[in-house]
C-alpha positions in Angstrom: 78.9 70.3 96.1 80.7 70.1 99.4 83.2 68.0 98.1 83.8 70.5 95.2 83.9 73.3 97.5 86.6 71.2 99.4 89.1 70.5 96.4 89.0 74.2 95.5 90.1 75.0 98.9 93.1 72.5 98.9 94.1 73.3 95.3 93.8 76.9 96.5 96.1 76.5 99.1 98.4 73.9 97.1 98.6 77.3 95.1 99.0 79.7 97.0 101.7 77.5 99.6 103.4 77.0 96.3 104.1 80.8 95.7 104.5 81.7 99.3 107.5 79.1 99.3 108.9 80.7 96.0 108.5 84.1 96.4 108.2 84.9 99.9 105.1 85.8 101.2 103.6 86.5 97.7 101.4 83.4 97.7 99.4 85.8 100.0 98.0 87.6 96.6 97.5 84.6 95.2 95.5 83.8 98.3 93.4 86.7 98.2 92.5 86.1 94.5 91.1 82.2 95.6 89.8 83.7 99.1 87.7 86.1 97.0 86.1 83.7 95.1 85.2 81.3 97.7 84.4 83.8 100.4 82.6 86.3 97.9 83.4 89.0 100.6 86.4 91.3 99.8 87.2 92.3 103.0 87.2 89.0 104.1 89.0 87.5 101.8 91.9 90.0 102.7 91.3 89.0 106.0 91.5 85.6 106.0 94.2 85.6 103.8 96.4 87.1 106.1 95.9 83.9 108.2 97.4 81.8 105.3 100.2 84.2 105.1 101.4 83.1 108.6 101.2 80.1 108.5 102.8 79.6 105.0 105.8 82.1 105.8 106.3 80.7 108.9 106.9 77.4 107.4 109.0 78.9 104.7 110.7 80.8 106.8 111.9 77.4 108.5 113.2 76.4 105.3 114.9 79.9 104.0 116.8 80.0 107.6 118.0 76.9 106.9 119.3 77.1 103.7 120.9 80.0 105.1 118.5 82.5 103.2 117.5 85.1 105.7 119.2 88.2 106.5 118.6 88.4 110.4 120.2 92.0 110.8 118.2 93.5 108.6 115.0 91.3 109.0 114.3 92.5 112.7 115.2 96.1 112.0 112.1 96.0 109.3 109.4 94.3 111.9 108.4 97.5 113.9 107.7 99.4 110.7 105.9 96.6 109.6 104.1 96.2 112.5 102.9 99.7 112.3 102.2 99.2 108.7 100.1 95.9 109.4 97.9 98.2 112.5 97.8 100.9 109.9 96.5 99.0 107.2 93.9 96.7 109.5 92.2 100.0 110.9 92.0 101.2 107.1 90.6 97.5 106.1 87.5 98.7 108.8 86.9 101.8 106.9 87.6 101.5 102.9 85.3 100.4 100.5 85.1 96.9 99.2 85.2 98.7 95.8 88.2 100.8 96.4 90.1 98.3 98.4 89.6 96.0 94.6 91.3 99.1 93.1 94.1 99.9 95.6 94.9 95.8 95.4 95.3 95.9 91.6 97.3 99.1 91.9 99.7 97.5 93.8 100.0 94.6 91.9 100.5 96.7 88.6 102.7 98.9 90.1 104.8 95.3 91.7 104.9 93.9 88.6 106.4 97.2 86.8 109.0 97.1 89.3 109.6 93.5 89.0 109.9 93.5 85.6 111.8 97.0 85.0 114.4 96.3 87.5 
């Protein structure tokens, strides 16, 4: 059982890593669909996810910069807003409902995917 538990978690992150690489830090809701099912804890799974995203985009963030990928101007002109964002969104985690965090989640991934695909 442990050993199961194990392999999910490596091809989970195999996964996810694999995403993260290709689409930026999207391997992150990839993440949080694996996390959920192997944490069975919502918030958590958010959570922890946020962890893998890190680490994932800090290693493909070595790689983007040096195939000469990254926009440095405008990068650090988006980190305080998203710095506010991330506080914003951690003190919300605290407070929403694991049940209304599912919904906001797949709202933003219909509404992603609309744009992605319209655009």
């Amino acid at each position: 059982m442990k050993d199961r538990k194990m392999l999910k978690m490596a091809g989970s992150g195999i996964i996810s890593g694999f995403f993260n690489g290709l689409f930026g830090s999207g391997g992150g809701v990839v993440a949080v669909m694996f996390l959920r099912n192997i944490l069975n804890d919502e918030k958590k799974a958010h959570a922890s996810a946020t962890l893998m995203i890190l680490v994932m985009s800090s290693v493909s963030h070595v790689f983007y910069a040096l195939y000469g990928h990254v926009d440095w101007q405008t990068g650090f002109k988006l980190i305080p807003g998203g710095i506010t964002g991330a506080i914003l969104g951690t003190v919300l985690l605290k407070n929403i409902k694991n049940t209304n965090l599912k919904r906001l989640f797949g709202l933003v991934l219909v509404i992603s995917g609309a744009v992605m695909l319209l655009r």
